[in-house]
N, C-alpha and C positions, 0 to 999 in steps of 0.2 A: 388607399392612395392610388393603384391603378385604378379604380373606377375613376378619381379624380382628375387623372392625367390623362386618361382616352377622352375624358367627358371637355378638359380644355383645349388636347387637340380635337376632335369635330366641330368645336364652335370657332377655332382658327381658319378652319378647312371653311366651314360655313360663311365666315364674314369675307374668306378670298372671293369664294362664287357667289354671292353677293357683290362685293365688289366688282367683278368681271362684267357682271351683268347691270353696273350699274354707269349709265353714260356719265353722270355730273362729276367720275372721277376723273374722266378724260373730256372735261368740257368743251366741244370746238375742237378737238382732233380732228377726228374722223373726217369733220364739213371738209376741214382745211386742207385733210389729206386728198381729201374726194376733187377738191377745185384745182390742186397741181398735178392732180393727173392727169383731169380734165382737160388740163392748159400743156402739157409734153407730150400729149400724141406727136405732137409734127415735129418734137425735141426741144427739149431743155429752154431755149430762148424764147421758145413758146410760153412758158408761165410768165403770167404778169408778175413783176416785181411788187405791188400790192398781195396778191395771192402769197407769193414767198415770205410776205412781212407777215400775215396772217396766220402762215405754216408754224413760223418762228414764234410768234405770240401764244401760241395755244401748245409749242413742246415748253415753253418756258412757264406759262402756266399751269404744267404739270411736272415740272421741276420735277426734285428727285434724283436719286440714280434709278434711272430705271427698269436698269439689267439688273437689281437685287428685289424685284415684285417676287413677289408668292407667284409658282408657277403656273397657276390655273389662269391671273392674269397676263403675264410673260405671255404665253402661248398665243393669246389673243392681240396683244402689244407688236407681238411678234410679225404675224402675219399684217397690219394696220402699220408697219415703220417698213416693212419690204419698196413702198414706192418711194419712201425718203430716199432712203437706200440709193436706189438707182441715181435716183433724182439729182443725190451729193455727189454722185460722180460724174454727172455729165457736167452739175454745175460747176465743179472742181477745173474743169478744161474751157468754160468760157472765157471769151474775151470781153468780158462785161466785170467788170471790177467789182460792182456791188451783188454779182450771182456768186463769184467767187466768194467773197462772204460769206454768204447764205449757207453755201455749201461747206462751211469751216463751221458753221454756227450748227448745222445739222447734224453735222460728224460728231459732235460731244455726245452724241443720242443714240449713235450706231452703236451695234456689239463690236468688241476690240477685237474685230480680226488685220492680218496684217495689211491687208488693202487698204485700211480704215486707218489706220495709222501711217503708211505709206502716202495715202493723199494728204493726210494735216501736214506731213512734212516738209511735203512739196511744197504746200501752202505758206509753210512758216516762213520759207526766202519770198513770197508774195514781195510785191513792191507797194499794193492797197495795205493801209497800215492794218485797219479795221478788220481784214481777211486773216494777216500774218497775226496779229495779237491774237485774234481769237484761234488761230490754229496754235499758236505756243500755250495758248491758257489750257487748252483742251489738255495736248501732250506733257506738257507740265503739272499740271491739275491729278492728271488721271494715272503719270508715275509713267505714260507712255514714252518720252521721249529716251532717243539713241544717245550715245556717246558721240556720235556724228554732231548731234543738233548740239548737245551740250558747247562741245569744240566749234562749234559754225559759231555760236551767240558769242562767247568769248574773243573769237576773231574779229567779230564785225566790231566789238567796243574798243579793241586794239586798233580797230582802221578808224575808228571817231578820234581814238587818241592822237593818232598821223593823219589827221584832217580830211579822213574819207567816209563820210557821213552813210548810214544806211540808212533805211527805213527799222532792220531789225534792229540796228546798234539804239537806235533812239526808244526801241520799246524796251528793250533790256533796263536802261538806265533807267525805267519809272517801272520795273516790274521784275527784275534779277533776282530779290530779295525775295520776294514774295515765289518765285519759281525755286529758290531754295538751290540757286546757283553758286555754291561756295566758292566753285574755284574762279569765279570772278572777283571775286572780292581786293586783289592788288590789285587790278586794271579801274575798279570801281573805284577805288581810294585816289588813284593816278590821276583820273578826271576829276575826281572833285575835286584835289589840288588846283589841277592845271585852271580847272573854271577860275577858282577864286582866286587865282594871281592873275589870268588875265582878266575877268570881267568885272571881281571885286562882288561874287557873290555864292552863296550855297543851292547848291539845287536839289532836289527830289533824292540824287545818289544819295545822300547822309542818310532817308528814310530806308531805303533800300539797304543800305549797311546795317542798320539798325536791325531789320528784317532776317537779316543771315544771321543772327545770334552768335554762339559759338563759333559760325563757319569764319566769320569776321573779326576776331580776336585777335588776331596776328595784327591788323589794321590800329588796335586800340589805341598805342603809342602814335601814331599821325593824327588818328582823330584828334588826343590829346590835344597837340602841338597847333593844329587846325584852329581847333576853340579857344585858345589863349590869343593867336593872332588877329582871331575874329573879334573877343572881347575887347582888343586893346584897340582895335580900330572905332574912333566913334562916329562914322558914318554906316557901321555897321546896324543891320534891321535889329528888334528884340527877335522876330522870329528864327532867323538865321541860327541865333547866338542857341534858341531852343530847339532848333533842328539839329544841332549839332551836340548838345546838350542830352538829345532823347537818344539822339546814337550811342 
């Protein structure tokens, strides 16, 4: 039995440095790393915005977590994401809305140190929708975010609720659920009330409640009350009536 267990790990060990040494598992990294370096000598506004789509296309086509590689490749990873690195923090401070992006989309790739989570934060009050969603997916996603960001997102759906619209308040309500934001859950039930007496319709919240599972339970009793008013209306959609239904 240990001959069998050294003999499975060496062949473990084997297919890592194989792998390490094999480009097609990091297809178009490396180029893509090599062309944004290329383009920030003179700083960060320097890279073409084609190059950064590039960059982006080739970490995502190597998906993964990629801080749980077998270390032989890590190490090699390692050294090869050090220009992102840099890169996501200078792009983190431009005044180019779509670098900012770039630099939120990069950060899901970095190792979780606190500077790494300190910029998506920044990022997540971004006023670029595109930027701010992708920094709260990352810090959401990855179990990173603070008590602060938690408390920020719920405020900003309590300022939708008193007519002061955000950019984050508008990503919450298609994505709360899914960030496993419990304690939003009566501000989230508030607005889909409030929607459907003034506009006479159900929106995306119901799916998001739905999403909170358990966290949402306390809510059950409105949703009820909700889907009875909605059935009895017959200008009501069928989808509505099933959106409210699947909550």
């Amino acid at each position: 039995m240990k001959l069998i267990g050294f003999v499975f790990v060496w062949c473990a060990v084997a297919v890592c440095l194989h792998a390490q040494g094999d480009d097609s598992r990091f297809e178009g990294l490396e180029e893509a790393v090599e062309a944004v370096q290329a383009g920030s000598v003179a700083g960060a506004e320097n890279v073409s915005l084609e190059d950064l789509r590039k960059l982006r296309a080739a970490l995502v086509a190597n998906r993964g977590n990629i801080w749980m590689l077998p270390a032989p490749i890590l190490d090699w990873l390692r050294s090869e994401m050090e220009p992102v690195r840099d890169l996501a923090f200078r792009l983190a401070n431009s005044d180019d809305r779509n670098r900012r992006y770039y630099a939120a989309s990069f950060a899901s790739y970095l190792e979780p140190t606190d500077a790494t989570k300190e910029m998506l934060g920044k990022l997540a009050y971004d006023e670029h929708a595109p930027a701010a969603g992708t920094a709260m997916d990352t810090l959401f996603g990855m179990g990173w975010e603070t008590e602060n960001l938690r408390s920020g997102v719920v405020s900003s759906l309590e300022g939708l609720f008193d007519g002061r619209p955000s950019t984050m308040a508008s990503l919450a309500c298609n994505s709360a659920g899914r960030w496993g934001l419990v304690e939003a859950a009566p501000i989230l039930m508030d607005l889909l009330e409030k929607e459907y007496n003034e506009e006479g319709k159900i929106t995306s919240i119901a799916t998001q409640l739905k999403l909170l599972g358990e966290g949402a339970k306390e809510q059950l009793p409105r949703l009820q009350e909700l889907l009875r008013r909605v059935k009895a209306n017959p200008d009501s959609h069928p989808r509505e009536i099933e959106a409210l239904d699947y909550a």
